[in-house]
N, C-alpha and C positions, 0 to 999 in steps of 0.2 A: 244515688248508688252508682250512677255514669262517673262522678268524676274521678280525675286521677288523683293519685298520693299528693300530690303536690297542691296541688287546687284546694282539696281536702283541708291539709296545711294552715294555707294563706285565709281560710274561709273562718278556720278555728283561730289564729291570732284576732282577727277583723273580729269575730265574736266576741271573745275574752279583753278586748280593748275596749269594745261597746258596752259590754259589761259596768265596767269602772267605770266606765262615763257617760252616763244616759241623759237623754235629751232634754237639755236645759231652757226656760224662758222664762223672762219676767216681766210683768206689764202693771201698769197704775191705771186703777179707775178711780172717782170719788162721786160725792154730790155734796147740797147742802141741805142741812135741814133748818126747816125755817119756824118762831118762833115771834105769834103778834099775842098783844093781851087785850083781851075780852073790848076793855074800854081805851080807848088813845088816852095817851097824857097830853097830847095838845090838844085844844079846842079849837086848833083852826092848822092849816097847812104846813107839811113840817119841811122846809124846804133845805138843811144841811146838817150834817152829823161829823162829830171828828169825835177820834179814841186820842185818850192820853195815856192809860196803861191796857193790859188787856182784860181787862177786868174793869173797869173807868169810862162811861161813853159821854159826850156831849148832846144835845142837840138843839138846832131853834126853829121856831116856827114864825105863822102868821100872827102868832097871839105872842107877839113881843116878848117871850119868856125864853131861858137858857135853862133849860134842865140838863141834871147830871143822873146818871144812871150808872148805880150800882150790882154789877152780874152776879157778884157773892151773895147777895142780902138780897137782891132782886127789890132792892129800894131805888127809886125815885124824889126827888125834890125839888126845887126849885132854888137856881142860884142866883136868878137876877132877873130883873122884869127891867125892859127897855123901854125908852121913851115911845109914847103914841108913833110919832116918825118915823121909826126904825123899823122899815120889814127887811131883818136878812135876809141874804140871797147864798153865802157862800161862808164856810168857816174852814179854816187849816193851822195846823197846830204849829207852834214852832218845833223843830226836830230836836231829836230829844240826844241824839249822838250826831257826832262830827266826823267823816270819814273814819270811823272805829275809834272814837276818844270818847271820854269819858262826858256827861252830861255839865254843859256849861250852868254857871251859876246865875239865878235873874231871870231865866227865860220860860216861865211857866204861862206861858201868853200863848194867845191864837190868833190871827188875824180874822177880822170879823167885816164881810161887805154887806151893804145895803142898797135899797133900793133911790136913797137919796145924795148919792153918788159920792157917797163917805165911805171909806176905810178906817176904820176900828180897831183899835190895839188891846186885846182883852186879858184881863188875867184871869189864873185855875179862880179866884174867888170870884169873879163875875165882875170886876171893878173896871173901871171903863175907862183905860191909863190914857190914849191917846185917840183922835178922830182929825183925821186930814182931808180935805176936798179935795176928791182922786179925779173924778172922770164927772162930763156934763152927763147926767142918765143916770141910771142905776151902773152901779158894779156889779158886772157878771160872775167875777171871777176872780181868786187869788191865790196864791201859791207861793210857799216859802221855796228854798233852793234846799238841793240836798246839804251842802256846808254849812247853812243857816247862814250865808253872809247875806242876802240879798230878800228881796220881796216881789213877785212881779204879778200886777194886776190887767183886767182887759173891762172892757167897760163899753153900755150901750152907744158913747160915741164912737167906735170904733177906736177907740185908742190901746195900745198898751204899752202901759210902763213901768218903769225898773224902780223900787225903793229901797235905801238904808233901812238894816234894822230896827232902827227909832223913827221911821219913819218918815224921813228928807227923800225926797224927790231924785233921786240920779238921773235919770234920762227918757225920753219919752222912744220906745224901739218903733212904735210904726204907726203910722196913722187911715186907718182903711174908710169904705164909705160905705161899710154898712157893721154893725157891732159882730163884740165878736163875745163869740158864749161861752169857749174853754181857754184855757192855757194850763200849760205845762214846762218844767225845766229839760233840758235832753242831761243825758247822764252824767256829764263835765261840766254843768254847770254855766258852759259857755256857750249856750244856745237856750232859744224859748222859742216851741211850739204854739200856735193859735191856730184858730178858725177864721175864717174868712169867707161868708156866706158858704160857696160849696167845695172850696178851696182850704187846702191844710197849706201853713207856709212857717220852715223853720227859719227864725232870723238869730244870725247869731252877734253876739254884745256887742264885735267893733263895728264901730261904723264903718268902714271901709269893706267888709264883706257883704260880699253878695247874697240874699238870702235863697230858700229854695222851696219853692210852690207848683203844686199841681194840684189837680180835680180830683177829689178824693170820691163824693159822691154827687148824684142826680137830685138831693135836694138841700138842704141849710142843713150845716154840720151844728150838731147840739154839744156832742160831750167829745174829746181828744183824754188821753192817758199816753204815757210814752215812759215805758218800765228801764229804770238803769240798768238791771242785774241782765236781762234779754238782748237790751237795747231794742225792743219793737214798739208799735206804736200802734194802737188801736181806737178806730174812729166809731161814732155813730152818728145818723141824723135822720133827718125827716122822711127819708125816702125809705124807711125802716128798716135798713143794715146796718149790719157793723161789720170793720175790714181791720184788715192787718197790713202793715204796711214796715219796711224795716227804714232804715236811718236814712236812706238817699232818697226813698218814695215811691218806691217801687211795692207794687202787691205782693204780700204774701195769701191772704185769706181772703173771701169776699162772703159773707153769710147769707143763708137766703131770705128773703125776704120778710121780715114779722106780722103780724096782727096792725101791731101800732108804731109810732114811730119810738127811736131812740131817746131815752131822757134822759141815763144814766151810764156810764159807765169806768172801772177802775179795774188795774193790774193788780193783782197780789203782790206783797211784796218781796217775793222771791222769784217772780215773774214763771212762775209756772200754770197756774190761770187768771184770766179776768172774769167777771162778772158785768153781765148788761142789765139795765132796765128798761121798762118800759110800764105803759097801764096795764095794771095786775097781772105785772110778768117779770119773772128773775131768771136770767138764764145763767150757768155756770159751764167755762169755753176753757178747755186748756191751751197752752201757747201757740200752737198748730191753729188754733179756731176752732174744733172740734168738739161739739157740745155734749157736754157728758149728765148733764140734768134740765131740765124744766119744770120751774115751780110756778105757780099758778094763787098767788096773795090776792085776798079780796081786800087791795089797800089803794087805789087806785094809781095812780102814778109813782114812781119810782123818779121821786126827783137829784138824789143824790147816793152814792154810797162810800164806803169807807170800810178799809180793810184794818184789823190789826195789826200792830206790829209784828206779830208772829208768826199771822198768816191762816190761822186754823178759824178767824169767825166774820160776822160781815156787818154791818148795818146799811141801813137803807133808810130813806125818809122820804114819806108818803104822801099821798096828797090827800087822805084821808085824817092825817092827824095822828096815824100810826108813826112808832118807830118802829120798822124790823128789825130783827137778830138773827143771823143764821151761823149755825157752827161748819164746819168741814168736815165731812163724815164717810162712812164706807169708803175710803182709801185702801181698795183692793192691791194689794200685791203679790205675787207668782213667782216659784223657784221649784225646778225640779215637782215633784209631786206635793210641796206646803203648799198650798193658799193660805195666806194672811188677811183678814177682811175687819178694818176697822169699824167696830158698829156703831161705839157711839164715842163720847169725846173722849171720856176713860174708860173704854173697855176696848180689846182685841180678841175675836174669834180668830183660830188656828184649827186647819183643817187639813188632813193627812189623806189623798183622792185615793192613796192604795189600797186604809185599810179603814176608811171614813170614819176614824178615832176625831174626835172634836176637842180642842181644849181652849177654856175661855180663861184671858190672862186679864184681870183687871187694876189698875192702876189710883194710886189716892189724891194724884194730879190730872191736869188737862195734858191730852197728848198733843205733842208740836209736830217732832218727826221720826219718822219710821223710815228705816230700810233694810230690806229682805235682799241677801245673796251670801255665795257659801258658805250656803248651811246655818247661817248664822244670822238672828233677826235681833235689830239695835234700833231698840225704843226711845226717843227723848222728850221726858217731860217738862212742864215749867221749872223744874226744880232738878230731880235724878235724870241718869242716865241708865237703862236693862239692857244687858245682854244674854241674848235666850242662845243657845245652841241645840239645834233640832234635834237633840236625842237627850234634852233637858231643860224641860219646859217649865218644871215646878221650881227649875232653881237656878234664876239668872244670876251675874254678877253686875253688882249695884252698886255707880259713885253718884258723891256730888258733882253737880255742876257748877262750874267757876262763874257765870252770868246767866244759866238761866233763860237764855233766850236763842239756843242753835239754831242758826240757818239752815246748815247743808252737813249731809251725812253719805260718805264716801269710802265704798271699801271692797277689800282687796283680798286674796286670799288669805293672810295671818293677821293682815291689822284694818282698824279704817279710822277715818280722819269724822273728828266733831268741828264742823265752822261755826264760832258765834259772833258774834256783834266785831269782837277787833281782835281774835286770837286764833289761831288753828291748833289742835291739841290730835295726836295720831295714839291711840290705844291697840291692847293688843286685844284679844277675843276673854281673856280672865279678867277684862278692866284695869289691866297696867298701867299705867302713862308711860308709853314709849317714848315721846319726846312731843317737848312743845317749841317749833323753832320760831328764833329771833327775827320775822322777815320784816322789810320797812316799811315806818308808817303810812307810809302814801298808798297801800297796797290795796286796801280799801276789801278788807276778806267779808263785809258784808254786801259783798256786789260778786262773791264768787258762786258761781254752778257747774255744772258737770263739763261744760264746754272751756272751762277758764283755769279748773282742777283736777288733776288726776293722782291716784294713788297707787304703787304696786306694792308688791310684797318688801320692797326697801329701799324705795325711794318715791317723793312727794314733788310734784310738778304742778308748782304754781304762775299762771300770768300776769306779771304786774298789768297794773291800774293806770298807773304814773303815765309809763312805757309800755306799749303795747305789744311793742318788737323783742321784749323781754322776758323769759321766761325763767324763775327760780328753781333750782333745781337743790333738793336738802337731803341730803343722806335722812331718812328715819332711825338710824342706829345712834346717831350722835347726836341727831337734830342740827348737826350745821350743815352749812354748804357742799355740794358734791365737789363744786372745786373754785374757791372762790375767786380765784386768780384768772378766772377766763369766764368770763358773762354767755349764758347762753342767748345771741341775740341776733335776730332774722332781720333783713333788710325791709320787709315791709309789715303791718302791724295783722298781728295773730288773729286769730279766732278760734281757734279749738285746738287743746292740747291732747294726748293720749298717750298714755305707757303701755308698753307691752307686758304682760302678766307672767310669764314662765321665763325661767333660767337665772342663771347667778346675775348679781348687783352689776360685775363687771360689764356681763352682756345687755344690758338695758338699751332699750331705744325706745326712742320718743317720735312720735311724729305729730309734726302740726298740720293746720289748714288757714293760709292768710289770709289776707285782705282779694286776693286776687283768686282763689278759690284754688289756688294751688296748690296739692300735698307734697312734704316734704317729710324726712326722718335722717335723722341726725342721732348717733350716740350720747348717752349721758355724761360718760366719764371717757373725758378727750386727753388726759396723760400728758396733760402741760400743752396741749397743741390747740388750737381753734378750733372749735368747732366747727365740721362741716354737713352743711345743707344739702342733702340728695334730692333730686325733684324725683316723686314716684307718679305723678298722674296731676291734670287740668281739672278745671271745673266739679271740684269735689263739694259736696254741701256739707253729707255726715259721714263719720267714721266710726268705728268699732274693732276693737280686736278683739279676737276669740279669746273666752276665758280659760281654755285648758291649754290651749297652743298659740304660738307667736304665728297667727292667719291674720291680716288685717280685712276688712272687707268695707266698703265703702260706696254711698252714689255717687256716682258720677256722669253729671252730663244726663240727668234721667233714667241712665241704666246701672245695676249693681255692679260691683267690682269686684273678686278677690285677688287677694295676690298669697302664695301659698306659702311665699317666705321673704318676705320683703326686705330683709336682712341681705338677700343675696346680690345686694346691688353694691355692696360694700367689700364684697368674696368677687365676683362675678359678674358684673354689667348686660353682660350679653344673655345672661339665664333669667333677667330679669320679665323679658318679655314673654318669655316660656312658661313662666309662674305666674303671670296674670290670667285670670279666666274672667271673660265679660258674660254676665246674665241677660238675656230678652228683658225689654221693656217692655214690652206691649200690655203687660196686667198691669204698672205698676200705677198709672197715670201720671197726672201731671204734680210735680213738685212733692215725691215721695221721700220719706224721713226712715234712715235706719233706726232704729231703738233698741238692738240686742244681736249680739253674733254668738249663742254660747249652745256648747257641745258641735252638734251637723245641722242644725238652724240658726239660717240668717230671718230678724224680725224685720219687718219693714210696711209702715204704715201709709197708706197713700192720704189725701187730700181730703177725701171722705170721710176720712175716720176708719178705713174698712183696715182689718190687721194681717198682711199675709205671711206665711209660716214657710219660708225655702229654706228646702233643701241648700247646702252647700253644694257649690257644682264639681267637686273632688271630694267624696266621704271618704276619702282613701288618704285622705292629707294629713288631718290631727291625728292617724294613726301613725304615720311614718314619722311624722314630727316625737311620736311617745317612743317609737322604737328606737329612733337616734338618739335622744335623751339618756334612757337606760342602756346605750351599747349595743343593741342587737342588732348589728349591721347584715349578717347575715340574712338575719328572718326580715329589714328593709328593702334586701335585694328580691328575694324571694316574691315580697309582696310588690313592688315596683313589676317585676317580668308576670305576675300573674297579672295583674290592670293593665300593661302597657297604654301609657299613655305616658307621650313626653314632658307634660305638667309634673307627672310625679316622677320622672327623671330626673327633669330640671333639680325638680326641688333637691333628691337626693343627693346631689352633683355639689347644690350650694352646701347642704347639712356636712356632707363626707368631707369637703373641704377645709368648713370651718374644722371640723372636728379633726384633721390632719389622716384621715382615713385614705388611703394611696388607694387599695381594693376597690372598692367602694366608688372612690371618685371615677378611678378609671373606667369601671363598669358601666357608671353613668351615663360618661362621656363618650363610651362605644357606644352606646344604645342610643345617643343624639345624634350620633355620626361626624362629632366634633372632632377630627382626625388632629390639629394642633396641638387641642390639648391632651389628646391619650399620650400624644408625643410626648410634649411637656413631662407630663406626670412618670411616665417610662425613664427622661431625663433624672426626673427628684429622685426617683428611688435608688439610683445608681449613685446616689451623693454620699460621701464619708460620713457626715455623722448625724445625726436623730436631731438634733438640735436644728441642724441647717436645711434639712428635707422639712422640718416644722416651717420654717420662718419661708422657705420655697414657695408653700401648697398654703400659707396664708398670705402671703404675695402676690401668688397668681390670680390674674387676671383682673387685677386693681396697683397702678401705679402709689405706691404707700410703701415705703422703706423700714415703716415703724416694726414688722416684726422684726425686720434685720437686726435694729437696732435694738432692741429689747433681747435681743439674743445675742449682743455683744459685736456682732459681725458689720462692724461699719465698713468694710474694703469689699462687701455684698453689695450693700447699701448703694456705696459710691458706685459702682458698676452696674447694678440698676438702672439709674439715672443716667448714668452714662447711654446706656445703649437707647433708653426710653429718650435722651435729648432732653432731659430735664439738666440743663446747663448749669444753671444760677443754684438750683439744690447739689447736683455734687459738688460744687466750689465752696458751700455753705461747708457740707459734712467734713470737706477734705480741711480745709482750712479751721473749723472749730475742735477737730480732734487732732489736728498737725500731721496728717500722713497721708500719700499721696495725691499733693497738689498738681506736682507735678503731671501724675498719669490723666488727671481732670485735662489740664491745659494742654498736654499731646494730643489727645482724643480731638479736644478742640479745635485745635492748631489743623488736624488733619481731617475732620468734620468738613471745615469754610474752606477749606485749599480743595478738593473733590468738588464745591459748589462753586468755588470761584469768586467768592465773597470776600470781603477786609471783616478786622473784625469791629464791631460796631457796638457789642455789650459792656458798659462801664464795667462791670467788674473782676473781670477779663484784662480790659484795659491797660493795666499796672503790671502784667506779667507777658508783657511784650518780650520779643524775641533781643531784647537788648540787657532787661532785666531777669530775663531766665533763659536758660538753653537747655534744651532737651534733647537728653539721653537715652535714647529708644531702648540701645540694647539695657542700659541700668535698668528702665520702666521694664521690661519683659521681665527681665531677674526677678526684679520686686512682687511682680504677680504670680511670678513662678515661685517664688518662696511661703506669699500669701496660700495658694493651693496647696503646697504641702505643708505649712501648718495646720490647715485645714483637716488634710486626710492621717496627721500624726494625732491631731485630737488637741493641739491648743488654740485655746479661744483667743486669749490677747497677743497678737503679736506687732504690739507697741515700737516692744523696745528694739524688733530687726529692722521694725519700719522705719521709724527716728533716725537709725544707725543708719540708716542708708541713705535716706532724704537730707542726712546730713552733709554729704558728698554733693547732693546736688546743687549748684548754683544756683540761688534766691537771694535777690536783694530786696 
């Protein structure tokens, strides 16, 4: 009842903003549920399991037999009984796709090791095509490559090596002195992970590289995985942990200690969790480490496991003679007031917290993937795809799927993208197909996740595979290229792409994070010019930009980041640091993961697992960012002078700019106490005509000509550069539109004579004072003519300029 009208005011916008946009989050939980029968099918130790479809399991034991297991009919039989001799140790299927192509013909085989230092070439009927003497010992270990070109095995003499598809010997990669018990390919295929007593060491094909080894653990490493899609690597062994580790060997996770040791362990194949084993114990870890179940089988050891291709069930092979089965179940997700809680494999509970309405959505397929955000939850089965919209639950819209096996489900506020096996397809929220674009084959879209793909409201950012410095960028409206004549491509190799979610196609920005953990943001659509790399900030791990407003927010360095308009470094360089607000670390601990920035909460997960819920450190930001959007520069000032704080100045200063707001800016920039540019801005408004005060106040305070130039005004352009000393760009402008060369190379001429310099720029060179003379008083004329074209109101004045330049001496 104290406050004033005004307060009053600014308190009633802040409410009716908050209103429309209440506090958003969304988070994934899961587990597995597990699944043994009464009696084992093996009579003796089952020591390896591989899927050929998802529905199709392998397995073999101590008791010489190769059963096949049927999930539909929940049949069992018997495909083939092995010689006395033969106790396998290891089986892996041949890959059934080729970086996203179609399945080759011939290759329904597995590779099969034993104990009697044979490698086995098996086909789906059990027939026993090939057996080569691999290694002195048993064979520990085999593994096809992701391209299926190669075979690579590890073997109780410490050997490992590299075989032809048919099975010819290529090369022996290392020879150690004690066995080695896993291997694995790294995601290019041009590298192979081993064990090496308590040592991980990746060695990559050619000979002449160096390979790379450290101590992973404190006792004999048993089991290695090393996921493509993530690119990490996760160990186990004797000393009963398992760790994360990423591509160079450095820790990411360390787990604490178990019961028993490590026996088992395998990535999902879209590298969002692994699974451990051990004696009568399953754990299920998301990519972080972070254990989101413990199951407790009375199977005793957990000697191998194996995921499906799709990702949603698991097997395991026992030491009891069991095979396990476990589905992927309770895949919790969160939006606004939905909870989505997958119960069982076809079924979805939907639960409304405001008004605890329950709806159960059930399904006549096995669910693959789910994803929950605005307002909109997109179902995909083995077969369909549902689209539910939260105020129409009983009646999604329903296509087919073109393969039946989606990876990754990405989306935005009007559309989102289905990834499968070797296509990306972007639909609208009615089940349209907006567009399926053309990208190339090397792109490998079943190795893409949220860090490698991003989608907005109309435009799709993909990072090649191939090239890692490469990023695809596809109109959604047409499905082709945003421009294909100029590659969006970084100097050093990517790792996380992001598009900003609000404003028009034109205004799009993208920001990465490379190889060196440096953030950058670059424009989508660069207007025939190269793309340029802005650095915004070091040591970034993750990013997120807010879903209602262009806030990016980010860790960095251990502590949060936002930046309240990261655009404005493109308007304004110097407002950049104005707009950053750093968060305290101290809750966050060590090696914290952003996972969500949406409405006035940043999500941020520490190491633990623990999830913590911050506040944005300006709730006063996505509001001023909504009032600039719809125009109400007004009620922005208003609320900027009731918060004072130079953050939301800043910000304003950049918005009012972009937006050619003179008020507005200036306001800003009195309230920063930036006296040049109130100057400046006092300057624009005094300019003849609307067009040239636009192209002015989108110039200021960033060297870029391109408004000028887009507004016809190249003798701006050129005089920009001029005064900025951008020499070799006005010579460019003057010389490709033919008018005023001359004034370029007077400026010149009188620039180096004040310094006392020759001139020494090649392209300069050729209009020496021999080949041109300059005519001050003609140059004065010409600019004096240019300004009052200007203030009569014509844009081209070509033809006075030609006339004139044509008097002047140029050879």
């Amino acid at each position: 009842s104290r406050r004033c009208p005004s307060q009053i005011y600014i308190l009633s916008i802040v409410s009716r903003i908050g209103q429309s946009a209440p506090c958003r989050y969304s988070i994934s939980k899961m587990r597995l549920k597990v699944f043994l029968r009464k009696e084992p099918a093996h009579t003796e130790l089952v020591s390896c399991v591989g899927w050929t479809t998802s529905d199709e399991l392998y397995s073999c034991g101590d008791d010489h037999r190769i059963l096949r297991w049927n999930l539909v009919t929940d049949e069992t039989n018997q495909l083939a009984k092995l010689p006395d001799d033969i106790y396998p140790i290891d089986l892996h299927w041949f890959p059934k796709t080729t970086g996203g192509q179609k399945k080759q013909s011939g290759t329904d085989i597995f590779a099969l090791t034993s104990s009697d230092g044979k490698l086995h070439l098996v086909s789906k009927a059990g027939r026993l095509e090939k057996s080569v003497e691999a290694h002195r010992g048993a064979v520990l270990a085999a593994r096809w490559s992701y391209d299926a070109s190669a075979l690579v095995t590890a073997g109780e003499d410490g050997q490992v090596k590299v075989w032809s598809r048919s099975g010819m010997l290529r090369s022996t990669l290392s020879q150690t002195g004690s066995p080695v018990y896993s291997v694995c390919w790294g995601p290019d295929c041009d590298q192979v992970l081993y064990t090496n007593s308590r040592q991980l060491v990746i060695k990559p094909l050619q000979a002449s590289a160096k390979p790379i080894a450290w101590k992973g653990h404190d006792g004999v490493i048993m089991k290695v995985d090393w996921n493509p899609v993530n690119n990490l690597i996760v160990s186990g062994g004797e000393d009963c942990r398992y760790k994360i580790w990423d591509s160079f060997g450095r820790p990411i996770y360390s787990g604490p200690a178990q019961d028993y040791p490590i026996t088992s362990i395998g990535w999902s194949p879209d590298g969002t969790c692994f699974a451990v084993g051990s004696f009568n114990t399953l754990r299920l870890c998301d990519a972080s480490g972070w254990s989101h179940s413990l199951e407790k089988p009375a199977c005793g050891s957990l000697l191998n496991v194996a995921w499906s291709a799709d990702g949603t069930q698991l097997a395991a092979a026992c030491g009891n003679g069991q095979v396990l089965i476990a589905h992927l179940i309770e895949r919790r997700l969160e939006w606004e007031n939905i909870v989505v809680n997958m119960s069982k494999r076809d079924e979805i509970e939907v639960i409304n917290v405001t008004d605890e309405v329950i709806e159960k959505l059930d399904f006549r397929d096995r669910i693959i993937k789910l994803s929950l955000a605005y307002n909109h939850l997109v179902v995909a089965t083995t077969l369909q795809c549902y689209i539910y919209a939260e105020s129409k639950w009983n009646t999604p819209a329903i296509f087919d799927l073109k393969e039946g096996n989606v990876r990754h489900i990405v989306q935005s506020s009007r559309q989102f993208a289905l990834v499968e096996s070797s296509s990306i397809s972007v639909y609208s929220y009615d089940g349209r197909l907006v567009c399926a674009p053309r990208l190339p084959p090397n792109l490998r879209t079943d190795l893409l996740n949220d860090s490698t793909l991003s989608l907005s409201s109309d435009t799709l950012a993909v990072r090649d595979k191939a090239d890692e410095r490469l990023v695809h960028l596809v109109d959604t409206s047409t499905g082709k290229p945003v421009d294909d004549s100029r590659k969006l491509t970084h100097t050093q190799e990517i790792l996380t792409v992001a598009l900003d979610q609000v404003g028009a196609a034109v205004e799009r920005h993208l920001v990465i994070v490379d190889r060196n953990r440096d953030l950058y943001i670059v424009p989508t659509r660069s207007y025939g010019k190269t793309h340029k790399f802005t650095k915004l900030g070091t040591m970034v791990h993750s990013v997120a930009w807010n879903d209602s407003s262009n806030i990016l927010a980010a860790i960095q360095d251990g502590r949060y980041t936002v930046w309240l308009h990261p655009q404005v470094v493109f308007i304004d360089r110097d407002l950049l640091a104005l707009t950053s607000i750093y968060g305290d670390s101290t809750s966050l601990g060590r090696n914290p993961k952003l996972v969500g920035f949406h409405g006035n909460r940043i999500e941020i997960r520490r190491a633990d697992g623990c999830r913590l819920a911050i506040g944005a450190p300006s709730m006063y930001a996505a509001s001023l960012h909504r009032l600039a959007s719809q125009g109400q520069w007004d009620d922005a000032l208003r609320l900027c002078r009731f918060v004072k704080e130079d953050s939301l100045w800043a910000c304003l200063a950049g918005l009012s700019l972009d937006a050619s707001q003179l008020d507005a800016a200036e306001s800003a920039y009195a309230a920063l106490r930036v006296v040049e540019r109130v100057q400046r801005i006092r300057t624009i408004r005094n300019l003849p005509r609307d067009e040239i005060r636009k192209a002015e106040m989108s110039a200021m305070g960033r060297a870029d000509d391109g408004p000028f130039l887009r507004a016809g005004l190249v003798f701006r352009a050129i005089m920009m550069n001029i005064v900025l000393h951008n020499w070799d760009r006005a010579l460019e402008l003057a010389v490709k539109h033919k008018t005023h060369v001359d004034t370029v190379v007077a400026h010149r001429r009188r620039y180096l004579k004040r310094l006392g310099k020759p001139e020494t720029n090649g392209k300069f060179l050729p209009y020496n004072e021999s080949t041109m003379k300059i005519d001050w008083d003609h140059i004065v004329s010409k600019m004096e003519l240019e300004y009052k074209d200007e203030r009569d109101g014509n844009k081209s004045i070509n033809q006075s300029s030609k006339s004139m330049n044509a008097s002047t001496n140029v050879h």
